[in-house]
N, C-alpha and C positions, 0 to 999 in steps of 0.2 A: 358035151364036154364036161367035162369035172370041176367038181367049185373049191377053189383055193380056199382055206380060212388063214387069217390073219388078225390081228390085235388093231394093228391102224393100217391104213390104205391113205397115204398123203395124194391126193392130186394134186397135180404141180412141180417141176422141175429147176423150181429160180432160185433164186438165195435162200430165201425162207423158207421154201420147203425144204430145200436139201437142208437147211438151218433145222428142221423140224426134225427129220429120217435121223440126223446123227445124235441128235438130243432124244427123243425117243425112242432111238437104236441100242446108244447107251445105256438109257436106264431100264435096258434090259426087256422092250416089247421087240416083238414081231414085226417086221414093218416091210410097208410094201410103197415104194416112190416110182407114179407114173407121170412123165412129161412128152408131148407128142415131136417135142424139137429136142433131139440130144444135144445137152450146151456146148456154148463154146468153149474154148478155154485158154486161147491166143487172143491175141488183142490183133492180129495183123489177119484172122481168118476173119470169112465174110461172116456178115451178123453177128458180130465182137458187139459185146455190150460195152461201150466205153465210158459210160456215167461209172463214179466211185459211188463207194460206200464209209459213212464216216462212222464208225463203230461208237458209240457212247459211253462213258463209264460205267451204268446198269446194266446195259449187253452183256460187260463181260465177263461174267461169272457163267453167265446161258451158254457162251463159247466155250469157256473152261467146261463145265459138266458135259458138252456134248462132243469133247477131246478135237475140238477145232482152234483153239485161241494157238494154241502149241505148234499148231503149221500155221498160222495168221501173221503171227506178231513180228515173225522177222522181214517181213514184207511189207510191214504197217508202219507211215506215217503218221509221228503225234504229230494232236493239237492243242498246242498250247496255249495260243488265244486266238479270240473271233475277233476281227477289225471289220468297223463298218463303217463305208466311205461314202458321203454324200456329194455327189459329183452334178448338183441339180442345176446350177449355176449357167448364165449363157453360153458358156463354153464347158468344153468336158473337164474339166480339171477340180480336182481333189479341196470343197471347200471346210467337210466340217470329218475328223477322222477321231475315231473313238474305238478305244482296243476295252475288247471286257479278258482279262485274263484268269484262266485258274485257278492259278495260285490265291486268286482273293475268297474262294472260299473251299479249297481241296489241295491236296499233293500230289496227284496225279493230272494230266490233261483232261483238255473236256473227251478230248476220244482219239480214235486213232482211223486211219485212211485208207483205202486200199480198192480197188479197181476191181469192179464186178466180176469181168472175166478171169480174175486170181483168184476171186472168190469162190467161182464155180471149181476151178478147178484143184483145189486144197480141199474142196466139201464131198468133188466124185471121190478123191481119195482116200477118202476117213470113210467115207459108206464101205468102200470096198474091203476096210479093214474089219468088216462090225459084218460076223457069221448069220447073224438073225436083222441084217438089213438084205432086201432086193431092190434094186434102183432098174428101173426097164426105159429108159429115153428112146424115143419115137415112138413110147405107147401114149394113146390117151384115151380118156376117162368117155366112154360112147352112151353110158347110160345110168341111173343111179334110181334105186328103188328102195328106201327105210323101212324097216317093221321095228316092233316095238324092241327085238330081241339084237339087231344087225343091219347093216346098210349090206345089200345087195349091188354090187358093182358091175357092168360088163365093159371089158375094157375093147379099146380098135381093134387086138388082135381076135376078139371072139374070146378071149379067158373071161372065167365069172369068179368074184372075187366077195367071198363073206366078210366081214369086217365089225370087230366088236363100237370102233370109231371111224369116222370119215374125216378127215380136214381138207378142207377144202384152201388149199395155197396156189390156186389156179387162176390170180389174175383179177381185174379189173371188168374183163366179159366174163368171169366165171360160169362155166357149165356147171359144176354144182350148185351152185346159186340159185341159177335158173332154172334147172331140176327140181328144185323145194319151193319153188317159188316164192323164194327172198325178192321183197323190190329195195332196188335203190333209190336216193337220190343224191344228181350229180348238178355239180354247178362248174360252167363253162367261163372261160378269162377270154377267148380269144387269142389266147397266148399257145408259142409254144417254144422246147428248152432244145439249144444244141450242145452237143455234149462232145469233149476232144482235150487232149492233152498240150500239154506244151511246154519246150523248154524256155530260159531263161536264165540271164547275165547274174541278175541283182537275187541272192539266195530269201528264200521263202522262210527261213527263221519258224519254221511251225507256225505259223499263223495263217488262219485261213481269211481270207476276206473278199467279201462283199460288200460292190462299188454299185449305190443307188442314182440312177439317173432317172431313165421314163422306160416304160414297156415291161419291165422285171430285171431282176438283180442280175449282175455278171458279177459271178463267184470264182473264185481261184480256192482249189483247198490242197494243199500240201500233199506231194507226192519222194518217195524215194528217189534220188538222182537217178540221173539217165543220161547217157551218152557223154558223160563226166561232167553236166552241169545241173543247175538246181531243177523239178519237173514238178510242174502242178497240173491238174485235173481241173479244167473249165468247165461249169453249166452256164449258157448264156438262154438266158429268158427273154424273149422278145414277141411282140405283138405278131399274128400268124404270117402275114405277108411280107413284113420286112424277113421273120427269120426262115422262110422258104427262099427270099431272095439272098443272104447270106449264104444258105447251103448249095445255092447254086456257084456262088463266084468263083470264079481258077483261083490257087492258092497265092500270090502275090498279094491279088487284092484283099480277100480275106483276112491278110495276114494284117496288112494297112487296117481294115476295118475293127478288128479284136485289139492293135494298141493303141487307137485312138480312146476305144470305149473302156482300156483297162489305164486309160491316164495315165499309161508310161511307167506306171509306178513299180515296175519290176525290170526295165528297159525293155528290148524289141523281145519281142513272145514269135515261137518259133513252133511254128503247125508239127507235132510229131505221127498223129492219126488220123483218121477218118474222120469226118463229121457228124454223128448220130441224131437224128432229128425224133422229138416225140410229142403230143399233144399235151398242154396241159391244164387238169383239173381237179375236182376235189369232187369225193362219191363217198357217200357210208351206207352200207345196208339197215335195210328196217333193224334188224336182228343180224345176232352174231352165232344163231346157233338152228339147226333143222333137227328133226327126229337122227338122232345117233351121228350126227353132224358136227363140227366146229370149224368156224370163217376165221381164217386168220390171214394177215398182209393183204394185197392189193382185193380181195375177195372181199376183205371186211369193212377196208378203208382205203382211200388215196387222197394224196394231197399234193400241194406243189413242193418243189422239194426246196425247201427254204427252213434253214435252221437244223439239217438232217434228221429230221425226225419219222420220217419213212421205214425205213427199215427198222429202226429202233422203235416203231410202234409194234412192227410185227413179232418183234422178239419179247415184248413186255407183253401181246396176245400168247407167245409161244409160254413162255415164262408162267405166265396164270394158267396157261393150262397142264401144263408139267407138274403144278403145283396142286392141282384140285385132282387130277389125276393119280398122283401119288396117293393123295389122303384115302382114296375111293380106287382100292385097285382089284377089287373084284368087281365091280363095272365099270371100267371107264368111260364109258358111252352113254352113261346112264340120264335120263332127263337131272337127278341133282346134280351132277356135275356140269352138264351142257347151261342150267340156268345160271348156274351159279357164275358162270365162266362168263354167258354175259351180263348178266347185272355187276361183276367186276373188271370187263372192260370199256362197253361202252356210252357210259358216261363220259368216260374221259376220253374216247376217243372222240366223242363230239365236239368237248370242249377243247383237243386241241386244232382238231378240222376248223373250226370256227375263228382260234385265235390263228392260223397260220393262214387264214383264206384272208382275214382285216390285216396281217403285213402282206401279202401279195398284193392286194386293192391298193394298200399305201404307196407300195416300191414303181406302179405300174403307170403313176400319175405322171401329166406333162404338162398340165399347164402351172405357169413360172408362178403362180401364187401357189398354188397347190404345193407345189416342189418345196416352196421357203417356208411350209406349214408342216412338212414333214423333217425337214432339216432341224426347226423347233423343239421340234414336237421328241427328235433322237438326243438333242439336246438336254432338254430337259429330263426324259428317262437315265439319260447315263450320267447325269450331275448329281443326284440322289443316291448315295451307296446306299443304303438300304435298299433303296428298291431295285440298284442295279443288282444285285445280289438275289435279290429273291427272282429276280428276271432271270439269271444264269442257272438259279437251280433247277427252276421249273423249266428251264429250255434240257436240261438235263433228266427234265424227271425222279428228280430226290425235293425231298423235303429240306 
């Protein structure tokens, strides 16, 4: 069979990579996006991603360049401020409540919101507009061989695929990865996040908030009305057994179960979708880069999704490499651009795996001292402006 050449060969089909194809697309490479699941792009078909995505202010400059913000933003929830609600108390109700908002040091929101499966589906449609993208779903990536010149690809259908760059945006098991023989290391909670929408009486004001009790945070983050009232997007964290026994309940119960644990504080929350269940943990690769390679989103890092910093780490990987790429565009592949690319992300990506894995550890606590030393302890952080300020920006990502 004949060997395709191409500029980049993204493995991977999920946000980031399709985030990647239309950013790369753009600026004008070759590009070639394999995923072996074509996505979804309904939230009521089966295998709907129903976790959002809260876009960050750094992000969106990478969405404008990569002509995605422009179908995003009319669909996108701001956020205004983050409320964090200490609910550690013998009973579940609302004791210590602390809003960090925006405006104390920006004029725009911290970010804005929007539901995976919209995601996917405003991202197949910009590829489809960009001549020198191929987007192939239900292809995947069967075998990967580097030489100093190209990454040698063969993809499930038997196509072989030359490539001046690899990126690898395939995930958490990443087969690229394990192809270079990247190792990781992951660290387990025992937890894990259910993910589902819901309406609501009492309007959400842009404010996203998360309500700290034991097992991991129950998050609400603002969603576009729905069905003519206010709708937010839940991730509920909970220790593995209790949230398996959650997704199993008929909806009544459930439903009893999510407004005890959201403290009412929106009135009754009303189930609009599925339930989505996923494990959760924290993993970073030795390295972020293989001979003519580059690791970027759950390939390179994952973490719990606390604070949204998920996806906005893989777009500040997309971002650095866009940017070293640029400078170096007679080899993009090249070993200068691949080191360079990690020695300027993963530093930081350690340190924020590290700081978001010690608020997971914290939110996850039950015993009643523990709980009244975290209640403290948020106390004290949000009483200090300065440092509650330097906490927002670095939650943000700017200096």
């Amino acid at each position: 069979m004949a060997r395709i050449f191409t500029d980049i060969l993204i493995s991977g089909g999920g946000v980031a990579g399709l985030s990647a194809a239309a950013a790369f697309g753009s600026a004008g490479h070759r590009v070639i996006c394999v995923d072996p699941t074509p996505p979804v792009t309904s939230d009521t078909d089966a295998g709907a991603d129903l976790r959002t995505t809260a876009f960050l202010q750094p992000s969106i400059p990478v969405l404008q360049a990569a002509g995605l913000w422009t179908r995003l933003e009319p669909h996108a929830a701001p956020l205004q401020i983050m409320r964090i609600v200490d609910a550690g108390g013998e009973v579940p109700e609302p004791r210590i409540v602390k809003d960090f908002d925006a405006s104390d040091i920006s004029d725009q929101p911290f970010g804005w919101n929007l539901p995976n499966w919209l995601l996917r589906r405003e991202m197949v449609a910009r590829l489809a507009e960009l001549p020198n993208v191929t987007f192939l779903p239900g292809t995947a990536t069967a075998s990967v061989l580097t030489r100093e010149s190209e990454a040698l690809v063969t993809l499930s259908d038997g196509t072989h695929v030359a490539a001046r760059l690899l990126i690898a945006a395939d995930g958490r098991g990443s087969v690229v990865r394990d192809s270079l023989g990247i190792g990781v290391r992951t660290m387990r909670y025992g937890q894990k996040a259910l993910a589902f929408a819901v309406n609501h009486p009492i309007p959400h004001a842009n404010v996203s908030t998360e309500i700290h009790r034991s097992g991991g945070p129950f998050t609400l983050v603002p969603l576009p009305d729905r069905n003519g009232l206010p709708c937010s997007a839940i991730v509920w964290m909970e220790r593995g057994p209790e949230a398996q026994r959650l997704t199993a309940l008929p909806v009544p119960e459930f439903e009893e179960a999510m407004n005890t644990r959201s403290c009412h504080l929106f009135g009754p929350l009303t189930l609009l979708t599925n339930r989505s269940i996923w494990p959760i943990i924290s993993q970073i690769a030795d390295r972020m880069y293989g001979e003519r390679t580059a690791l970027i989103a759950e390939a390179a890092h994952v973490m719990p999704p606390i604070g949204a910093q998920g996806l906005n780490m893989s777009l500040a990987d997309l971002k650095a490499l866009l940017d070293l790429t640029a400078q170096h565009p007679g080899d993009i592949g090249s070993p200068e651009v691949l080191h360079a690319y990690h020695r300027r992300r993963h530093t930081e990506v350690v340190a924020r795996i590290t700081g978001i894995d010690a608020l997971n550890r914290a939110s996850m606590l039950g015993a009643p001292l523990l709980r009244d030393a975290r209640a403290t302890a948020l106390n004290a952080l949000y009483s200090a402006a300065p440092l509650r300020k330097t906490l927002m920006r670095a939650g943000l990502g700017v200096r």
